[in-house]
C-alpha positions as CSV (number, residue, x, y, z in Angstrom):
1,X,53.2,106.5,85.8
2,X,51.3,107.4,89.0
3,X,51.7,111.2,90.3
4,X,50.1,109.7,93.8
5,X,53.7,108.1,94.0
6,X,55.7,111.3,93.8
7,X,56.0,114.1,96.4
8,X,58.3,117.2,96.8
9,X,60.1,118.1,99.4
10,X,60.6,122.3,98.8
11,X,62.4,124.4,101.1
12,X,60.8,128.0,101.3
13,X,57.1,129.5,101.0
14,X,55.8,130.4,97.3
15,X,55.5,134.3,97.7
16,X,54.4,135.1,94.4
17,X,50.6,134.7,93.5
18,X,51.5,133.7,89.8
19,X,53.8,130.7,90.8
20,X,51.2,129.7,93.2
21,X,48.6,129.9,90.9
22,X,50.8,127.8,88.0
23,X,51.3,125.3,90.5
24,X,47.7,125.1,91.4
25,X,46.8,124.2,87.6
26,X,49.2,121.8,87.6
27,X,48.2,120.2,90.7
28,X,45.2,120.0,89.7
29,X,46.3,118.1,86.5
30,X,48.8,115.6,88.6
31,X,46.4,114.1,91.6
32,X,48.0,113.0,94.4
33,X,51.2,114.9,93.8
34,X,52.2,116.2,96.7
35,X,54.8,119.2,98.2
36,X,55.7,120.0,101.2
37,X,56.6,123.2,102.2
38,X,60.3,122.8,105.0
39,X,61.3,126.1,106.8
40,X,64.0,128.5,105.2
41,X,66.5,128.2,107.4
42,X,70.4,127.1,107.9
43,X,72.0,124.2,105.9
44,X,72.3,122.2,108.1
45,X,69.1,122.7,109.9
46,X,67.4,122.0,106.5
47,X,69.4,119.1,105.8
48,X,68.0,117.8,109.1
49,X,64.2,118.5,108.3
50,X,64.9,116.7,104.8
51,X,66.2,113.9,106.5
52,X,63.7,113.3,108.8
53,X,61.1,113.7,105.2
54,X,62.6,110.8,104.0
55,X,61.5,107.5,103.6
56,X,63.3,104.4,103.6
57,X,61.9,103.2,99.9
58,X,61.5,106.2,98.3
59,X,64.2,107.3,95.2
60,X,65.6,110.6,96.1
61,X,66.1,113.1,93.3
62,X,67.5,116.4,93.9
63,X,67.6,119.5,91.7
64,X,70.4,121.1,91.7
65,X,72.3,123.3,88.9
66,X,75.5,121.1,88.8
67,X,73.3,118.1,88.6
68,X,72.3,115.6,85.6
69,X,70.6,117.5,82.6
70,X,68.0,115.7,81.1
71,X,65.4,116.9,78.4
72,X,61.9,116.2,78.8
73,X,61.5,112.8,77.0
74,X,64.4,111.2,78.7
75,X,63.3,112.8,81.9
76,X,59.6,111.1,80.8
77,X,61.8,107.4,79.9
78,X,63.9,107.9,83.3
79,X,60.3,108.1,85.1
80,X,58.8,105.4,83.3
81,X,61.6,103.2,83.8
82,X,61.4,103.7,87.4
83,X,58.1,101.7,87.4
84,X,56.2,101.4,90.5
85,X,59.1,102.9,92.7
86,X,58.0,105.9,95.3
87,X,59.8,109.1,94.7
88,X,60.5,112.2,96.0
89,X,62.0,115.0,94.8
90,X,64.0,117.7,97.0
91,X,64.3,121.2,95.8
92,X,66.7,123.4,98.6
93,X,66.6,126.8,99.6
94,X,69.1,129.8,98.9
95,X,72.1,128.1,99.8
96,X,72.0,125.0,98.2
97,X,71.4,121.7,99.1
98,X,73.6,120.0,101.9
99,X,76.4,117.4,100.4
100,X,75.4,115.2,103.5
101,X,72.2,115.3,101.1
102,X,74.0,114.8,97.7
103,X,75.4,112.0,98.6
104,X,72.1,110.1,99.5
105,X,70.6,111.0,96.4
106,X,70.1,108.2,93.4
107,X,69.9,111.5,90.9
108,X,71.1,115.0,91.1
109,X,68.9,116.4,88.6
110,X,69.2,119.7,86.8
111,X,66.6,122.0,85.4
112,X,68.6,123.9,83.1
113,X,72.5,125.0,83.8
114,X,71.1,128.3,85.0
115,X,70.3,129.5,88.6
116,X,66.5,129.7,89.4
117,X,64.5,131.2,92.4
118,X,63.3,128.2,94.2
119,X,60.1,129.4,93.4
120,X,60.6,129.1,89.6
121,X,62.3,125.7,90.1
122,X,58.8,124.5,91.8
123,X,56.9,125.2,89.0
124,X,59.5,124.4,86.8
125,X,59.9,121.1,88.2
126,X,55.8,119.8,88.4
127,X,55.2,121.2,84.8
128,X,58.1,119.1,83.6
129,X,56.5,116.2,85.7
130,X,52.9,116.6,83.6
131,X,54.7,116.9,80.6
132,X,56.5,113.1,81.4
133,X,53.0,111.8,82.4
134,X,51.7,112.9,79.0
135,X,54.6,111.9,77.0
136,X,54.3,108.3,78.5
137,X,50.8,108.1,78.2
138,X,50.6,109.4,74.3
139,X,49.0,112.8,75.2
140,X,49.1,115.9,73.3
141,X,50.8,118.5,76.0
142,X,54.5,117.7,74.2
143,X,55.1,118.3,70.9
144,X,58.9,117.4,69.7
């Protein structure tokens, strides 16, 4: 499992210094990972700037309330099992993300069953992605 392989796609600036600074630890702990910051905007106007993100052989997982829940060793197995594939992950803004978008998506993903800041879901979302890369490679991060 190579973090160089995934990237985020986040709509929204990080506003609060303590998420930034979670992220930033993280980061540092996943090289290559990547985010990128898309405008706050309209729904469809994001659905556009997320569209034009995307690449033709990436795996697109989305986060989204309603989506699949997994915990964090299946999350780790779903990862591992995707090999060598390219992924990238989409968090949306306030509104949601666009069903033009859900339907493109090869995993609606779900961080819990509750509503998060998409803030929160950032951070949320790259610990859980250090916590697979530890569980596949034996580390000591998770303990179950």
């Amino acid at each position: 499992m190579n973090p160089s392989r995934y990237r985020i796609l986040a709509i929204g600036k990080i506003r609060k210094k303590w998420i930034s600074e979670g992220l930033e630890l993280y980061l540092k702990r996943l090289p290559g990972l990547t985010i990128t910051e898309l405008k706050d905007s309209s729904p469809q106007k994001e659905a556009d700037a997320i569209q034009t993100q995307l690449k033709n052989n990436e795996t697109l997982i989305i986060l989204m309330e309603e989506g699949r829940p997994l915990a964090s060793i299946p999350f780790a197995e779903y990862l591992k099992a995707l090999g060598s594939k390219r992924l990238v992950f989409v968090i949306g803004g306030a509104n949601g993300i666009a069903p033009e978008i859900k339907k493109m998506a090869d995993l609606c993903l779900s961080l819990s069953p509750m509503t998060f800041p998409h803030e929160i879901a950032r951070l949320l979302l790259v610990e859980q992605i250090y916590r697979a890369t530890t569980i596949i490679h034996g580390g000591p991060y998770h303990r179950s």
